[in-house]
Rosetta silent file (secondary structure, phi, psi, omega in degrees, C-alpha in Angstrom):
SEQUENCE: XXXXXXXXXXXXXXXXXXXXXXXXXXXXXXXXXXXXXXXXXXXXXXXXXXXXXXXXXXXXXXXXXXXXXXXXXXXXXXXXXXXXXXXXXXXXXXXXXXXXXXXXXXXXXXXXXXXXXXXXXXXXXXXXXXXXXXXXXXXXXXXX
SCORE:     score description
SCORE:     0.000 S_00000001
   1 L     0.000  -49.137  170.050  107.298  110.113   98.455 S_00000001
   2 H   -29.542  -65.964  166.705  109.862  108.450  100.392 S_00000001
   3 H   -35.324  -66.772 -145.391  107.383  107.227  102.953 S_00000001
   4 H  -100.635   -0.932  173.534  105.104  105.912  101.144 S_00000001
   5 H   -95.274   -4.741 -173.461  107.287  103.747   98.697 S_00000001
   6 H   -80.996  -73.065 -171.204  108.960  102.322  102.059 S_00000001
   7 H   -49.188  -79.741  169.143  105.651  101.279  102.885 S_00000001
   8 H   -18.258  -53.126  148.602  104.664   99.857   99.573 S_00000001
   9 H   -36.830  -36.759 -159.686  107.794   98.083   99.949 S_00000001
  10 H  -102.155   -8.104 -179.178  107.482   96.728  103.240 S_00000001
  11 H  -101.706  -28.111 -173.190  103.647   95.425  102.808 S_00000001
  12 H   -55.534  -36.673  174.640  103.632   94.336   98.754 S_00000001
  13 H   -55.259  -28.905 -176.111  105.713   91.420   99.964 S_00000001
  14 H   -70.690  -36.305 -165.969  103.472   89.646  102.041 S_00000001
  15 H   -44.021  -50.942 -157.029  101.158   89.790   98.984 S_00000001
  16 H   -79.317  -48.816  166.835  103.985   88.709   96.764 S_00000001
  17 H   -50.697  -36.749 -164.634  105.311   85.849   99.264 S_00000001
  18 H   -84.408  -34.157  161.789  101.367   84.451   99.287 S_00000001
  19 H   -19.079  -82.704 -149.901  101.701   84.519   95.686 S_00000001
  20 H   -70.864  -56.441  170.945  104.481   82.971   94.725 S_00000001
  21 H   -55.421   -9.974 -149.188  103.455   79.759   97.971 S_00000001
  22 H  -114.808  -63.655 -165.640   99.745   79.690   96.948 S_00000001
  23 H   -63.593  -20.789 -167.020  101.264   79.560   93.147 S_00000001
  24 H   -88.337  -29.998 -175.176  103.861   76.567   93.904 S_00000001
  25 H  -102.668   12.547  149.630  101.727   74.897   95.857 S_00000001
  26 H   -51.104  -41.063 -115.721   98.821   74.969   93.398 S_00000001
  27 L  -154.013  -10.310  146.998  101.084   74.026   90.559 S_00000001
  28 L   -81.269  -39.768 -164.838  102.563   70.804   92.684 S_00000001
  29 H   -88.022   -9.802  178.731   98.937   69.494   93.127 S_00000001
  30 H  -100.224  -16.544  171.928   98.004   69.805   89.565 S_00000001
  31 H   -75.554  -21.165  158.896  101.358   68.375   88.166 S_00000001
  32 H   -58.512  -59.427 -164.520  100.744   65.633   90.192 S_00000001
  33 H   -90.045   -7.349 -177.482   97.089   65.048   89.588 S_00000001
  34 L    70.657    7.632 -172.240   97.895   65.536   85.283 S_00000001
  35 L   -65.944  149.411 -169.355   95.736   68.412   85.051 S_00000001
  36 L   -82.156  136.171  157.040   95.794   70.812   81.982 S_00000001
  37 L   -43.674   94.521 -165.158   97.240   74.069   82.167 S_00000001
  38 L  -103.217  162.682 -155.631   94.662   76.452   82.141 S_00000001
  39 H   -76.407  -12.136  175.583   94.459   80.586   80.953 S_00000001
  40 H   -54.727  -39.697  172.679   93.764   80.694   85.195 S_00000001
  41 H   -37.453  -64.936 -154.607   96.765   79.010   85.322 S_00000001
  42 H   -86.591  -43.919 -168.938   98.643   81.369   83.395 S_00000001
  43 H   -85.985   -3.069  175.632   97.104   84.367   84.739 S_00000001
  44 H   -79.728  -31.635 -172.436   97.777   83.431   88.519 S_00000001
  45 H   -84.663  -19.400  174.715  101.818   82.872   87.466 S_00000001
  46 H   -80.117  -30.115 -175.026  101.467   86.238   85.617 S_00000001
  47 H   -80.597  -22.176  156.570  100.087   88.200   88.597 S_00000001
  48 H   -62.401  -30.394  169.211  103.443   86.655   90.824 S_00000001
  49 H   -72.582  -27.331 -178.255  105.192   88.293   88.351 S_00000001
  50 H   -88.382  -35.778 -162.591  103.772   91.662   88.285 S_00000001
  51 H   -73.809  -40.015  174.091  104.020   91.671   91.845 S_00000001
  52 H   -68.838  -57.033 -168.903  107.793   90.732   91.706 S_00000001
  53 H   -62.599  -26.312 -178.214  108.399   93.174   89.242 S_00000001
  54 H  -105.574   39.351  140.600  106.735   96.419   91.154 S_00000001
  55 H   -94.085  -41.565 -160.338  108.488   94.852   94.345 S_00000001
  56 H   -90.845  -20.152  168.056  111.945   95.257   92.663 S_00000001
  57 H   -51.157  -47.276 -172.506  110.756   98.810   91.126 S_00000001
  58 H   -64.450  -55.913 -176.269  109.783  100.056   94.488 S_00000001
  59 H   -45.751  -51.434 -171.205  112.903   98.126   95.863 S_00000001
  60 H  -124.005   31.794  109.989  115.101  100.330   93.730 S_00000001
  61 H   -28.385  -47.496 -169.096  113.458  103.167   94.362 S_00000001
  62 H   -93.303  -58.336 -160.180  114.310  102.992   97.709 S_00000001
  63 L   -60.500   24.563  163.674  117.917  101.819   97.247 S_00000001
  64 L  -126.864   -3.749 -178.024  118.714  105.385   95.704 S_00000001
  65 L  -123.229  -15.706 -178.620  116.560  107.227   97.907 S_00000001
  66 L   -50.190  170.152  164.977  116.664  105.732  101.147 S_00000001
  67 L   -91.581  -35.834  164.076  118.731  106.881  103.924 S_00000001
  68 H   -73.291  -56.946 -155.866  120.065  103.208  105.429 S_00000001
  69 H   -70.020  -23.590  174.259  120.815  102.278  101.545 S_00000001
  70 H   -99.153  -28.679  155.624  122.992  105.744  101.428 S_00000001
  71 H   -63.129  -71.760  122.797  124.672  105.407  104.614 S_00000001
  72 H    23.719  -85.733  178.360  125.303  101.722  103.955 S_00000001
  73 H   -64.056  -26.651  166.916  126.915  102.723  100.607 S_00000001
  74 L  -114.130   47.622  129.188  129.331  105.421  101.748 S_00000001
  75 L  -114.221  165.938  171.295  130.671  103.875  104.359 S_00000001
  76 L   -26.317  -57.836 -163.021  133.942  102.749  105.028 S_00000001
  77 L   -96.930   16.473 -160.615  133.309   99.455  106.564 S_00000001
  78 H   -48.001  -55.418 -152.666  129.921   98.632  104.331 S_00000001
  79 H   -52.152  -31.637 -158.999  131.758   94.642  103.530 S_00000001
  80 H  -102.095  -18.656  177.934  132.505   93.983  107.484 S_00000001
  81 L   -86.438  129.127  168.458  129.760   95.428  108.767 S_00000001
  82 H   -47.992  -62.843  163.595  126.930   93.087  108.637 S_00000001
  83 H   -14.537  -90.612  178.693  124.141   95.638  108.588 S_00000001
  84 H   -48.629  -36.595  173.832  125.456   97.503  106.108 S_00000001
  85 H   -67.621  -68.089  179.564  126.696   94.273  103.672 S_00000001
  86 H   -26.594  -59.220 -176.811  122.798   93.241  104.039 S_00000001
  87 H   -22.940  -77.621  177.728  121.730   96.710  102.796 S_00000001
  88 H   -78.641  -35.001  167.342  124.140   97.600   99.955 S_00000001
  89 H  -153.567   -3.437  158.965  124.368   94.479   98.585 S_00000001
  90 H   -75.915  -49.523  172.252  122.929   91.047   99.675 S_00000001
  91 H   -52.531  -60.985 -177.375  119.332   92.121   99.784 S_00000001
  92 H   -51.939  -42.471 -176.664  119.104   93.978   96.683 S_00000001
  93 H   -81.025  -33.793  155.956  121.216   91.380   94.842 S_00000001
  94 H   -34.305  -41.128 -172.952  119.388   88.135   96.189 S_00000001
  95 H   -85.599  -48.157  146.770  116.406   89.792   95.490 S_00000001
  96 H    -3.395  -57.859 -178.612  117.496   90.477   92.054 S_00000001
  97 H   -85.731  -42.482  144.926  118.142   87.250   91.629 S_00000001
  98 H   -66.990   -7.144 -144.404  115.116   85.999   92.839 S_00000001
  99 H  -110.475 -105.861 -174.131  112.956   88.667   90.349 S_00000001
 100 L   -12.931  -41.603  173.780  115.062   86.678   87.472 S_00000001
 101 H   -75.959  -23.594 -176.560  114.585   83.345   88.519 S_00000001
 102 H   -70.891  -87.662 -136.645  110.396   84.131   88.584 S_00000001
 103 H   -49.206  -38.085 -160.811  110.662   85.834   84.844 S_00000001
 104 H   -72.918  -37.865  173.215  112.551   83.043   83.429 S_00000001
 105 H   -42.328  -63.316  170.116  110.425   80.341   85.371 S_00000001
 106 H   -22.713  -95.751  166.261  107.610   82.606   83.894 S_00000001
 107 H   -56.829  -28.115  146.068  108.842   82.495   80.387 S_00000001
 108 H   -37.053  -67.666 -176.584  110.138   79.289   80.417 S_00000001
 109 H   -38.684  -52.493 -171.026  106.884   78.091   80.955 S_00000001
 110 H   -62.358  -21.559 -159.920  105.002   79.838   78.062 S_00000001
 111 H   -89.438  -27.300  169.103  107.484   78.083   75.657 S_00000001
 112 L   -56.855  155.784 -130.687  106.259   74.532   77.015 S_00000001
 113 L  -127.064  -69.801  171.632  104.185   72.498   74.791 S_00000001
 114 L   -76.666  174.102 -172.807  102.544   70.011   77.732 S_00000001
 115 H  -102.026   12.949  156.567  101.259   71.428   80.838 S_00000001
 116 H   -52.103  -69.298 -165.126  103.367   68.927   83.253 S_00000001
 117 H   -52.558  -20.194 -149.888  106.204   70.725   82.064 S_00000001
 118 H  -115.517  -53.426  174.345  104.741   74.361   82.270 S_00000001
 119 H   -77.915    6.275 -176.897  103.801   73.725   85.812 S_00000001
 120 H   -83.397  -39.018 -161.164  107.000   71.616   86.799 S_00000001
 121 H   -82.223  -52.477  148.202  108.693   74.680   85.674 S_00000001
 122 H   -47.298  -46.386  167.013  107.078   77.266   87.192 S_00000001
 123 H   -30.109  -85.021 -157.802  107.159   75.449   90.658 S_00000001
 124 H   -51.659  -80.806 -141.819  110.775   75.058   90.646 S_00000001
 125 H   -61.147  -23.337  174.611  112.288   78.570   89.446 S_00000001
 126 H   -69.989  -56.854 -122.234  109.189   80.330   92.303 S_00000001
 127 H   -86.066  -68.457  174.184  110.243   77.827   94.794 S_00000001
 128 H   -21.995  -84.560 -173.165  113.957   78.964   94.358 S_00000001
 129 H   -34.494  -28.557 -167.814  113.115   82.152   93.895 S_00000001
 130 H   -87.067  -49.216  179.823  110.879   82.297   96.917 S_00000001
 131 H   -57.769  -58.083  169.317  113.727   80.393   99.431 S_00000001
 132 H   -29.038  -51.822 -144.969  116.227   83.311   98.276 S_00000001
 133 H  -109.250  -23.221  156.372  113.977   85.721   99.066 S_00000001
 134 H   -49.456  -57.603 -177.718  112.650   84.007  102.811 S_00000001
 135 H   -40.211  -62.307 -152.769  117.067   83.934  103.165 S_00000001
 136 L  -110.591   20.692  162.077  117.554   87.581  102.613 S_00000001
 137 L   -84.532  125.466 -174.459  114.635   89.349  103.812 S_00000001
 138 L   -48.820   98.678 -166.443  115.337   91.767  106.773 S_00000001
 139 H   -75.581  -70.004 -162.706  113.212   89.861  109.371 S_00000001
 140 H   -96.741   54.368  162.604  114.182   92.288  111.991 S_00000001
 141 H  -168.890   26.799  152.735  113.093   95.565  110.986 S_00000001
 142 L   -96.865  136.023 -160.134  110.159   94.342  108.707 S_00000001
 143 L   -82.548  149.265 -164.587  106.794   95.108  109.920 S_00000001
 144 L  -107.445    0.000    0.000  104.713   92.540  111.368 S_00000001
């Protein structure tokens, strides 16, 4: 089980990263251009969403079953060691944080009345959400 949620982990992100760029920069060119907010619309910013949410399931999955996320957490030195800070708590909480900034972007959106605003909104809170998650993803031990 382990295995295979590590994987699932380490490949849904590219999916979720094409998302979330594909959705901002769709959703710049039509906010631009006045275009109406369409249910395509809506269903491309919901499937960024699903994908962020069974990235942070899978994510914390792993951060109770893994072996770096349990080594990490009982040690001594997790704050000074870099390594270990990344593990136990910048990734998971960045990422967190990025998950939160999509739903609200998300939901935000739905409550907007024209469809500047519903894609001005979404843009921003992915585009956050997506540099936070470019910051804290482990570049050097994610597969290529």
């Amino acid at each position: 089980m382990y295995t295979g949620i590590k994987h699932l982990h380490s490949f849904l992100p590219y999916l979720l990263l094409a998302a979330l760029v594909i959705t901002i920069i769709i959703f710049a060119i039509k906010m631009s251009k006045g275009s109406a907010y369409t249910a395509a619309d809506k269903r491309l910013s919901l499937i960024t969403l699903i994908l962020a949410h069974l990235q942070f399931v899978f994510g914390l999955v792993l951060y109770f079953i893994s072996p770096v996320s349990k080594a990490a957490l009982t040690a001594e030195t997790t704050m000074s060691d870099a390594t270990n800070r990344l593990y136990a708590v910048e990734h998971p909480l960045t990422m967190l944080v990025a998950i939160v900034l999509i739903t609200i972007g998300y939901s935000k959106a739905k409550r907007k009345e024209m469809s500047s605003a519903k894609f001005k909104t979404v843009a921003i809170f992915f585009a956050i959400a997506l540099i936070l998650a470019l910051v804290r993803i482990p570049w050097n031990v994610w597969p290529a």
